[in-house]
SEMARDO-847754 format. One record per residue: residue in three letters; x, y, z of N, C-alpha, C in turn. Coordinates in steps of 0.02 Angstrom, whole numbers, plus 50000, padded with zeros to 5 digits. Layout:
residues N
ALAXYZXYZXYZ ...
//
This chain:
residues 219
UNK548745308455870548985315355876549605315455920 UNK550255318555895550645319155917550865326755971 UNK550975326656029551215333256049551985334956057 UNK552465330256040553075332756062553315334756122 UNK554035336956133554175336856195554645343556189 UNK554495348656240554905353456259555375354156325 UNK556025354456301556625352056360556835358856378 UNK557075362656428557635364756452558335363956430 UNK558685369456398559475364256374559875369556387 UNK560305368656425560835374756447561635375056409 UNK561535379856413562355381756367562805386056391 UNK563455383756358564045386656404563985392556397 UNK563885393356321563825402256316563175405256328 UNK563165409656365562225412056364561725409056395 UNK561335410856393560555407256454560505402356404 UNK560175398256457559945391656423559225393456393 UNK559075388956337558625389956293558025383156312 UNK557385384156284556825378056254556805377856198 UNK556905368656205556865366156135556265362156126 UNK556195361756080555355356556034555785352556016 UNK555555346956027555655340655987555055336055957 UNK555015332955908554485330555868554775326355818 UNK554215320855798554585314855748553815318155690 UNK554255318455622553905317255563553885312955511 UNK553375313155459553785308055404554275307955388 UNK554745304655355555425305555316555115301155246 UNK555775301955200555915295755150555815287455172 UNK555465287055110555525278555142555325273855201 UNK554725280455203554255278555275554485278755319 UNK555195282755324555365281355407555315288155432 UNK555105286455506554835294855566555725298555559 UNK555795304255552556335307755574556175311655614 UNK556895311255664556725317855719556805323755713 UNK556335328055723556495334855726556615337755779 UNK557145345355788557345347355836557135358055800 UNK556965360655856556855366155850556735370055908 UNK557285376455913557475381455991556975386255976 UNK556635385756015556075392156030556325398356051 UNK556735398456096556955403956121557165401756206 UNK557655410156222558075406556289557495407656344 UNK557645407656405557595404356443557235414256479 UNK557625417856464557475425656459556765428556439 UNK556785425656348556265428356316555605423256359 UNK555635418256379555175413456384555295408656451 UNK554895412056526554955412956593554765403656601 UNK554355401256549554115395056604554165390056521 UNK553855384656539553935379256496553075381156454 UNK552605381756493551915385456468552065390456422 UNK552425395356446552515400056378553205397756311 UNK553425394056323553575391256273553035387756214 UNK552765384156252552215380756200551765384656168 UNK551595388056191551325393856176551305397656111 UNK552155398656118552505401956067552535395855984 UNK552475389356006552435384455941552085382055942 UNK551185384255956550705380555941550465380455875 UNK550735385355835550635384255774550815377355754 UNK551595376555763552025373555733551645365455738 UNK551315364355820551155357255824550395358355798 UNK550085363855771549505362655751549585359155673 UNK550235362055654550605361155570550855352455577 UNK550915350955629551505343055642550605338155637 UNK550175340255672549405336555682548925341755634 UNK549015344655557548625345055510548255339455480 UNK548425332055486547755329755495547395325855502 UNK547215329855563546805329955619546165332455598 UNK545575329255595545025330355579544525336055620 UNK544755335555678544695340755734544395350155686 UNK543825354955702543815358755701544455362955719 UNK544585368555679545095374055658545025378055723 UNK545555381055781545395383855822546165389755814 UNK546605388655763547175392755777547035397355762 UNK547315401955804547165410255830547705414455769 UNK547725418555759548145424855715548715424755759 UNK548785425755815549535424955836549825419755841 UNK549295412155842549695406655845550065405555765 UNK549615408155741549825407655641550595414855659 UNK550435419355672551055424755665551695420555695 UNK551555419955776552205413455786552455407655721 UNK552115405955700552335398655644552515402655573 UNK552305408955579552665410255507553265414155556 UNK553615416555587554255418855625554465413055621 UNK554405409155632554685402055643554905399055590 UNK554615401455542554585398955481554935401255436 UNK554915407755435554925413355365555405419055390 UNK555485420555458555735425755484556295425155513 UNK556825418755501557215419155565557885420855514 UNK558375420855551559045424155527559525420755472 UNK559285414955476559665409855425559215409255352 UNK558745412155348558135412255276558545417455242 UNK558615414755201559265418855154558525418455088 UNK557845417755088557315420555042557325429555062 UNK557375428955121557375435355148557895439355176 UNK557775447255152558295451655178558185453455242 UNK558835456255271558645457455329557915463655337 UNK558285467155297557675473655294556865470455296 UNK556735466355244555895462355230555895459055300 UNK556215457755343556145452255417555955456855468 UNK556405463555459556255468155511555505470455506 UNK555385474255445554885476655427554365471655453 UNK554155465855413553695460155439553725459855525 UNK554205459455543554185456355599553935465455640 UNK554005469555610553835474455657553015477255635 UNK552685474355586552045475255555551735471355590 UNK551935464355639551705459355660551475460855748 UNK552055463155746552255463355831551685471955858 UNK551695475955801551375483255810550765483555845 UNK550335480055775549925483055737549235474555720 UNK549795470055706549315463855669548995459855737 UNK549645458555771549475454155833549225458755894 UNK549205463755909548825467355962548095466855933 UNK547925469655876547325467755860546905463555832 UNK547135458155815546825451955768547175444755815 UNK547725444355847547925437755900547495435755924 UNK546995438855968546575431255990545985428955935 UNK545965433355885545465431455832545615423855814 UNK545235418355795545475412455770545235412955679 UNK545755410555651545865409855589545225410255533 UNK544325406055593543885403455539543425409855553 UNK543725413055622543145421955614543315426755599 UNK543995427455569544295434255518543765433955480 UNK543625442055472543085442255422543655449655380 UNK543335449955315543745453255271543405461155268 UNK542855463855294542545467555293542755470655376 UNK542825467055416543245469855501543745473055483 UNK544145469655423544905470355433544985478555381 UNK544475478255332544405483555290544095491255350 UNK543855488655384543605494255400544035497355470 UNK544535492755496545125493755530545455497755519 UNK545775496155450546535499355422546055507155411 UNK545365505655381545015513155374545345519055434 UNK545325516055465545005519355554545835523155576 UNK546355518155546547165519055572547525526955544 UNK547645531355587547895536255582548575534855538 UNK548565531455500549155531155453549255532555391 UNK549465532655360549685534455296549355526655240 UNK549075529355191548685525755136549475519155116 UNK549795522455114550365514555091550625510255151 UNK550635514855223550445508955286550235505555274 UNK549445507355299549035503055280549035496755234 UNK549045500155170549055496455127549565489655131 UNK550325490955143550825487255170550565482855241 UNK550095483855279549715480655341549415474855297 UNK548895478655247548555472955222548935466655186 UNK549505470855151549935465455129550375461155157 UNK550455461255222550715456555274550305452755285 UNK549535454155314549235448455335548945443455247 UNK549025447255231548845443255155549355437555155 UNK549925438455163550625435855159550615429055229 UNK550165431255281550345427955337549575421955327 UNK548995422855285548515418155289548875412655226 UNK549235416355163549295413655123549845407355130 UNK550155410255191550875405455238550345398155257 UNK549775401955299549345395455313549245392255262 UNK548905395655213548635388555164549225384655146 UNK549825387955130550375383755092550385378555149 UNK550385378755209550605374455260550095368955290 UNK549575370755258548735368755256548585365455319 UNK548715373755355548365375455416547765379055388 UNK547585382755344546985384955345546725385155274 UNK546045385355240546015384455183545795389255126 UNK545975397155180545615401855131546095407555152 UNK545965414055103546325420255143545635423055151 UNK545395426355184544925432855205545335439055161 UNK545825440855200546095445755166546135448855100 UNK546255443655063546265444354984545575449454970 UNK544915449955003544425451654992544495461155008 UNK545205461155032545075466655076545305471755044 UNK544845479955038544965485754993545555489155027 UNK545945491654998546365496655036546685500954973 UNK546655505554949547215510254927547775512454960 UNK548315513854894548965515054934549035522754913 UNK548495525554873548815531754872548475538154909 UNK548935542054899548725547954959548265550554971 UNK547965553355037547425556255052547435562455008 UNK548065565954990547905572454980548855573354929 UNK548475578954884549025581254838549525584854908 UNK550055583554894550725587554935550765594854902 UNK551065599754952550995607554935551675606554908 UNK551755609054850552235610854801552445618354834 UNK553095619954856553105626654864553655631654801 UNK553535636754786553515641954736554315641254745 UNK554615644754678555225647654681555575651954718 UNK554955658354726554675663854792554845662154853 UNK554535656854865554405653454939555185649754973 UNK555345646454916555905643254914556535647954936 UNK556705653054913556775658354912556715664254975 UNK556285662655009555995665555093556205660055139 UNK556275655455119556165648055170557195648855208 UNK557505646755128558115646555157558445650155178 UNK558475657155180558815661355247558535659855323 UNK557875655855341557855656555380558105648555431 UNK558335644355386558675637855380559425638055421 UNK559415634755482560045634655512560425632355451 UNK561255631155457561705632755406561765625555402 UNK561625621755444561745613055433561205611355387 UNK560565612755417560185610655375559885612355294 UNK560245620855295560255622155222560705620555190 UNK561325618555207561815612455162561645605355155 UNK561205604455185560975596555193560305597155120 UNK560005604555118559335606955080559785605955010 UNK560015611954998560485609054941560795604454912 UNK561285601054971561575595654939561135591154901 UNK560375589954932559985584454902559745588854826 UNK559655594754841559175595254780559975597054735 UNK560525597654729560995596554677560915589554641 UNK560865581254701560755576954690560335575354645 UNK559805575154663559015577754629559155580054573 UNK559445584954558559455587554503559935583654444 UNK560475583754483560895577054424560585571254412 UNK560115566554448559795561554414559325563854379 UNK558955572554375558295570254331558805572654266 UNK559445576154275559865577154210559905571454173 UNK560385565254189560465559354175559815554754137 UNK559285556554184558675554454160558675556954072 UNK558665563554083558585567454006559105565753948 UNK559675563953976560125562653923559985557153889 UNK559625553553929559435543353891558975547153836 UNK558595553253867558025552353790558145560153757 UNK558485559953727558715568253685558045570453647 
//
């Protein structure tokens, strides 16, 4: 079992950062070195919380290791950021990185991080998102992150199952939305500061030219 080595490395521009270093297979049987910056020196006060932050990564470098499964949901959330989330993954937009990374940081890792990977149960996690004052496609979008973040494990075969997949959630609404009247419509906007009833209109002119357009494709 290999642990690698985390250095201190300072730079002209900016705080100095920790780096991981680690040898893997290569081609042709030979070890290559790997190099990978955790973060500066700011986000990450000591050399302990560095490691910390890539225990995934060396649980992924010693997969196998015959050793019982002990990685936690945030050690797996770190290794897919590491992985899947960083700025140069051109699989991903910026928008899908933010989102993930802010479904992670909220909501996933406050409540499921110290959980380890083999006691997620799929019936906890169902009856969680139940409980969350949020909106049915939240949710639903919650479940589909961590679905996304066990399924990262297996590809990486850190772990050998999803829980999640098991897990119920609907995305649609608690309740029909109030449609309001022509009448109403009608009472509402005189009482509409003048910004915001040009802002009311402008959209529903909008609105209205695409469901036009819509109609013209089918006469």
């Amino acid at each position: 079992m290999q642990y690698g080595s985390v250095t201190r490395e300072d730079r002209k521009n900016g705080p100095a950062v920790w780096s991981y270093r680690w040898w893997e297979p290569g081609p042709n049987r030979k070890r290559v070195h790997r190099r990978l910056i955790i973060g500066s020196v700011r986000k990450f006060k000591s050399e302990s919380s560095a490691l910390k932050a890539i225990a995934g990564l060396r649980m992924e470098i010693n997969s196998k290791d015959t050793r019982p499964n002990f990685m936690t949901v945030a050690q797996l959330a770190d290794h897919y950021r590491q992985r899947e989330l960083t700025p140069d993954n051109i699989w991903k937009s910026y928008a899908t990185r933010y989102a993930y990374e802010g479904y992670l940081r909220r909501w996933i890792v406050p409540r499921w991080g110290e959980y380890s990977l083999e006691s997620l149960r799929a019936i906890e996690v169902e009856s969680w998102l139940r409980q969350l004052s949020l909106a049915p496609s939240t949710c639903a979008k919650l479940r589909g992150v961590m679905k996304v973040l066990f399924n990262h494990a297996r590809r990486y075969d850190l772990f050998d199952r999803n829980p999640v997949e098991l897990v119920l959630q609907s995305a649609k609404r608690r309740k029909v939305p109030e449609i309001l009247t022509v009448a109403e419509i009608q009472q509402l906007l005189p009482a509409i500061e003048t910004r915001e009833r040009t802002l009311v209109l402008s959209l529903d002119k909008i609105l209205s030219g695409s469901e036009n357009q819509q109609l013209a494709k089918f006469p």
